[in-house]
N, C-alpha and C positions, 0 to 999 in steps of 0.2 A: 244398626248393629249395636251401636253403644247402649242406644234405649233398652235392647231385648236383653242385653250383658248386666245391665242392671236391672233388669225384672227378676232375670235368674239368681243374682244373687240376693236378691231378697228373699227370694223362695226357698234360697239355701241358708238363710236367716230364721226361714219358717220352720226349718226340718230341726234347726239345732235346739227351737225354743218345744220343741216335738207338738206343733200345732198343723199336727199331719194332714187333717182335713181342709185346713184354706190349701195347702200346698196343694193337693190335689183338686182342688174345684179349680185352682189358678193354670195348673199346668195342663189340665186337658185343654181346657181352650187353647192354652198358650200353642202344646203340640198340633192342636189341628188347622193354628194361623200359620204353623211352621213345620209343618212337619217332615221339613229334611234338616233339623237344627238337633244334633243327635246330642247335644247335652242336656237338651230339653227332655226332649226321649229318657235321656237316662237321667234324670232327676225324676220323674214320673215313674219309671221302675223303680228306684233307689225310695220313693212315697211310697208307693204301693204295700212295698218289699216292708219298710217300717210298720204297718196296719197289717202286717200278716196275709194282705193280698195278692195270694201267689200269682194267679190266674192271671192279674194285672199285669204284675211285673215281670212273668213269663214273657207275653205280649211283646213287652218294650224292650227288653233286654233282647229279644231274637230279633226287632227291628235294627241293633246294633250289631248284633254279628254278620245280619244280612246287609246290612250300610258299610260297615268296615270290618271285614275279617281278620286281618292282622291286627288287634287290640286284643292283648291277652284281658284287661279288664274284662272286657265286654264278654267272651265264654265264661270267664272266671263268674261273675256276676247270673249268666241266662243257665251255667249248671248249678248253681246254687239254688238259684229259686224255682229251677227244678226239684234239688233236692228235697228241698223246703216243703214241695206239693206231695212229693212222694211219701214223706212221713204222713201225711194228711190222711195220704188216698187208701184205697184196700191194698191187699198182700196182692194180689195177684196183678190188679193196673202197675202197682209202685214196681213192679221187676220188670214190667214193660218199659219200663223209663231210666233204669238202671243205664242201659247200657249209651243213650245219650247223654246221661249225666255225665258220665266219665269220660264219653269222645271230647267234653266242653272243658271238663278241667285238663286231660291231656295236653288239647291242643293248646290251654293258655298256657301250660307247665312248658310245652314246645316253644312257643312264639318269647315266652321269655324266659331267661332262665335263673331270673333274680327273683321271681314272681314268690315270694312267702305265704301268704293267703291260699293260695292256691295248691300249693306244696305240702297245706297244712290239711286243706281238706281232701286232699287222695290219700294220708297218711290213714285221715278217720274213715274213709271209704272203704277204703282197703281190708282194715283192720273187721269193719262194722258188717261189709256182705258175707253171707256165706259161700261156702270156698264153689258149690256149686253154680254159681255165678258170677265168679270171678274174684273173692275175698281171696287174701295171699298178706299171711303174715309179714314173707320176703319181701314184698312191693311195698308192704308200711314202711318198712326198716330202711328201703330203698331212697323213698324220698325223706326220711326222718335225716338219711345222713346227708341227703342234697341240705337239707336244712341246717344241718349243721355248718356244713362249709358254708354257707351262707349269715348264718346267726347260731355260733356255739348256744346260747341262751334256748333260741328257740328248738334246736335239734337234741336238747338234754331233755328239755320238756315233752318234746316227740317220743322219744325213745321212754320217757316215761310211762306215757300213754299207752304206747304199745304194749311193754312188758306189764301194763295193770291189766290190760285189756284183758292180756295173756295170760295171766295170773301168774305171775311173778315177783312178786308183793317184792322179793330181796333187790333185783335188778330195778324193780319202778321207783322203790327209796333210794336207790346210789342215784338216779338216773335227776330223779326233784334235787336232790340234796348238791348234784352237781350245778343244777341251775341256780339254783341260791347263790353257791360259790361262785359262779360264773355272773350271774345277773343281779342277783339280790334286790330285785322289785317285788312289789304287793301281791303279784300274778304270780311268783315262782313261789314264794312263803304262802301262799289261799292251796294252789297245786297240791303241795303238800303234806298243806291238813285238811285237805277233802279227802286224800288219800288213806292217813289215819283216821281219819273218823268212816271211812267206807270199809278198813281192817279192824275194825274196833278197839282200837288203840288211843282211848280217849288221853292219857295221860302224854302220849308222844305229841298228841296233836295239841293239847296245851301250852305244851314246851317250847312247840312249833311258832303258835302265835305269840309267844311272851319274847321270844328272837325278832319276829315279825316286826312286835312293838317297840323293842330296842331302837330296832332301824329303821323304824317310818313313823312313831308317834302319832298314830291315830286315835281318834277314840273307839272308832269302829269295832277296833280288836277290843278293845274293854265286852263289847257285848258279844263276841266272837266266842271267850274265855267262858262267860257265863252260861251263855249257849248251851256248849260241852259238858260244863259240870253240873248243870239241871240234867241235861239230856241222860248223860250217864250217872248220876247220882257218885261225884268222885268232887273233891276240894271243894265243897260246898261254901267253905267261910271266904276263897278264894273268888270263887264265882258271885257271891252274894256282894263284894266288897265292888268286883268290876261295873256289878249290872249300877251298881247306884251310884259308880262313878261316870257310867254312861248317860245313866239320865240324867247330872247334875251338870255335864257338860254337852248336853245335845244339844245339835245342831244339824239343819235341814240335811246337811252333804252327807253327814250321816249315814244314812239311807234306810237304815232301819227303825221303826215309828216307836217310839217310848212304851208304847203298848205291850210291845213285842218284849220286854227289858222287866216288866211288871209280871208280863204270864209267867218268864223265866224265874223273876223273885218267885210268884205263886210255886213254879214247880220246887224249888228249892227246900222252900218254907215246908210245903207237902214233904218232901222227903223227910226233913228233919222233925215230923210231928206238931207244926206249928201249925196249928187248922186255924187259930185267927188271923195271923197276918198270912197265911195262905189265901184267905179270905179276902183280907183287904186289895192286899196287890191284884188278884185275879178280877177283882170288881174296879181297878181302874182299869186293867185291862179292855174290859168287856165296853166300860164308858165311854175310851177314845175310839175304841174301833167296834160298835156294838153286832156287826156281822159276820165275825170270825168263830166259826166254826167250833173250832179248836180251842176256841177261849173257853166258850158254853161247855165241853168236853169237860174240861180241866174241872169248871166250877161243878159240876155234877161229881168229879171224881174225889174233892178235897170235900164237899157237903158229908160222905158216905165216908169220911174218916172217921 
């Protein structure tokens, strides 16, 4: 037993370093030397489910509901990577699967009733089906406020969702704005200004992130800012000053490749009639990451200047 407790967490060692495929050559075997060790089982879904393998981890996650049905994870997890499959498949299989989907989250929303994840995805179920199969604004709202009583932060942010979904652009900014004030994490300031930048309100969503940056000092937001004002051609000297203070302090965690910081100089530069250093920055562009698409666009579009 100790032995296998430490196989498994090495495997859950595998998962974190995202070296998905040993984890998975390891655990099948592992599951078929054990195949009534349901964490096993469910590290093999939880793999699967990482690589996009729905099928897989359909598979395993329904050997857990079938091994323990009272584990609200276990439905939480086997309607999920239903969900999952369902975006994949045609219109007409995906609505054959609807309505398991939802018997899986119900019954985890049942069995617990602190269950958030879960809470979270019947809010976007709800909102996401058409009403002739079961979508109901009312049932979003329904668990958005179970959510709240449970986590004001996460229930502002529900009720966000909904009212954007719904197009109520006034109730989804009171609804972000309150999670800010309530939470004031990276998640609640990203929320929204995706939100202003999906109203095109590039100026609000600026504003958004330079508060953002107030209160978490990342660099990330440096190329966030620059982002918005290539995108929308607005505070250009602004955006130009972020991007090159993103590349002078990059680093891996980052997450965005320096590449990406150059196209956005290039579009700048483009805007402002700078066809050579539009030039330059779009050709380091193209040299770190020579397969983007989008890069080759750009440089075709600043050549024809």
């Amino acid at each position: 037993m100790i032995a296998a407790q430490s196989n498994l967490q090495d495997v859950e060692k595998l998962l974190e370093k995202k070296q998905y495929s040993k984890a998975e050559n390891f655990l099948v075997q592992y599951v078929q030397n054990n195949p009534n060790d349901l964490k096993g089982i469910e590290l093999l879904g939880d793999t699967y489910g990482k690589q996009l393998k729905w099928d897989g981890a359909i598979d395993n996650y329904k050997k857990l509901v079938e091994a323990k049905s009272s584990n609200a994870d276990y439905h939480y997890k086997y309607g999920g990577a239903m969900g999952m499959k369902a975006l994949k498949v045609n219109k007409l299989k995906a609505v054959g699967m609807i309505g398991d989907i939802k018997d899986e989250f119900l019954k985890a929303a049942e069995l617990d009733s602190k269950h958030i994840d879960v809470r979270w995805a019947l809010v976007e179920l709800y909102m996401q089906l058409p009403g002739i199969v079961g979508g109901s604004m009312d049932k979003s709202l329904k668990y958005a406020n179970e959510l709240e009583k449970l986590s004001k932060v996460d229930g502002y942010l529900a009720k966000g969702y909904v009212y954007e979904y719904d197009n109520e652009p006034e109730l989804a900014e009171k609804y972000y704005k309150m999670a800010i004030t309530e939470g004031g994490s990276m998640n609640c300031y990203e929320k929204l200004t995706t939100f202003y930048e999906k109203q095109k309100q590039p100026e609000k969503a600026i504003s958004n992130i330079e508060d953002n940056h107030k209160a978490h000092q990342r660099n990330a937001l440096h190329y966030q800012i620059g982002k918005v004002a290539a995108e929308y051609n607005i505070e250009l000297a602004k955006g130009e000053m972020c991007l090159n203070t993103y590349i002078k302090n990059y680093a891996a965690e980052d997450g965005v490749p320096k590449a990406w910081a150059n196209y956005r100089l290039a579009q700048i530069n483009k805007h402002k009639g700078n066809k050579a250093e539009a030039l330059k920055y779009i050709n380091l562009a193209i040299a770190e990451l020579p397969d983007i698409k989008q890069f080759k666009q750009e440089k075709t579009s600043i050549l024809s200047l």
